[in-house]
C-alpha positions as CSV (number, residue, x, y, z in Angstrom):
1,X,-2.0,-27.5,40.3
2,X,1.0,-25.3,40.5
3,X,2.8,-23.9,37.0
4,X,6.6,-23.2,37.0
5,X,6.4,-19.7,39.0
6,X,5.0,-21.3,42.2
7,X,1.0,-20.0,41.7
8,X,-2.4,-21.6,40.8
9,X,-3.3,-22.0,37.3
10,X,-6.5,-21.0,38.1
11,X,-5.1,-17.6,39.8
12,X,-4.7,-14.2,38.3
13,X,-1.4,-12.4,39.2
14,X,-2.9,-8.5,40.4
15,X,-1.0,-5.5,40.5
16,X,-2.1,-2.5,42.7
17,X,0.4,0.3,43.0
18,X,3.6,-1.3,44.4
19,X,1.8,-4.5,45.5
20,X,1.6,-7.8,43.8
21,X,-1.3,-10.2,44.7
22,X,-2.7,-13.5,43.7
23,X,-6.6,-14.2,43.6
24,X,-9.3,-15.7,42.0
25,X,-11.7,-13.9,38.8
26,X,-13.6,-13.1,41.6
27,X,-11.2,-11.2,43.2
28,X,-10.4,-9.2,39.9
29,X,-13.8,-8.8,39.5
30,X,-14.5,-7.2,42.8
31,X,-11.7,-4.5,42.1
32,X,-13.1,-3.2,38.9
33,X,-15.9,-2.9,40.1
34,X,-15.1,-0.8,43.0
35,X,-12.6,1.2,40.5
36,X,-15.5,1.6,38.4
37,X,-17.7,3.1,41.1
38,X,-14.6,5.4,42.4
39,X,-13.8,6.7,38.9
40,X,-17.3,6.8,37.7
41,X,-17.5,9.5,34.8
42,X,-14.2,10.9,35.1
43,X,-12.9,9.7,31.5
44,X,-10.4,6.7,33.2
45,X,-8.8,3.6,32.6
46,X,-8.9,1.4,36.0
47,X,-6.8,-1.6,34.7
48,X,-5.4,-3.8,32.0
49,X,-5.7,-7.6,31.4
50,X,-2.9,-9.8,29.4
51,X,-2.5,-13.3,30.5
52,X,-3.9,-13.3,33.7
53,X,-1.9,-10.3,34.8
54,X,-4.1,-7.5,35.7
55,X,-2.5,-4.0,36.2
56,X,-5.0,-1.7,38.1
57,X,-4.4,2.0,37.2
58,X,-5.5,4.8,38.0
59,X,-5.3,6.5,34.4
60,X,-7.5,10.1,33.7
61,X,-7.7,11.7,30.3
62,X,-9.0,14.4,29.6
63,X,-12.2,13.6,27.7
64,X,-14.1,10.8,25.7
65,X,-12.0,11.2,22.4
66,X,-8.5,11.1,24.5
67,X,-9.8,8.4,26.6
68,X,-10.5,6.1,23.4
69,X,-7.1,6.8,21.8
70,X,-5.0,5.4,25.0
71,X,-7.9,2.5,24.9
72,X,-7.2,1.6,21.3
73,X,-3.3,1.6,22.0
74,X,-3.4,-0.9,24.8
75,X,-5.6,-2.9,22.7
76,X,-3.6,-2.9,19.6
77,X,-0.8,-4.5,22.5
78,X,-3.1,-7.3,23.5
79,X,-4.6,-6.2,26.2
80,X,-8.0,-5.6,28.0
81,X,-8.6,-2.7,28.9
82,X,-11.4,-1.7,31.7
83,X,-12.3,1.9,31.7
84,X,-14.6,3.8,34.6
């Protein structure tokens, strides 16, 4: 079943850099975790989630403290947030 914008209802719309794709959970799945393993204790958000719109980033702070602040301000906007 298509919605209005021509995609799968079932399908997340994923955002890497300039690129737009369109894939499965399992597909969003397989990112993070390769973003988790690339940023691994380096104090980074790797991607948000709102809607089924996830926005991979490539996001460093500083430290633990400065890595919860921008953490809590995407989730005070709704969205999930997946850190490394």
């Amino acid at each position: 079943m298509f919605d209005s914008k021509g995609f799968k209802s079932k399908e997340y719309i994923i955002n890497v850099g300039n690129n737009t794709y369109y894939g499965e959970r399992s597909y969003v799945d397989a990112i993070i975790s390769t973003g988790k393993s690339a940023m691994k204790n380096k104090f980074a958000i790797i991607g948000v989630e709102k809607s089924k719109v996830v926005q991979f980033l490539n996001e460093p702070h500083g430290d633990k403290v400065e890595l919860d602040k921008a953490v809590e301000e995407y989730r005070s906007n709704g969205f999930r947030v997946y850190t490394a």
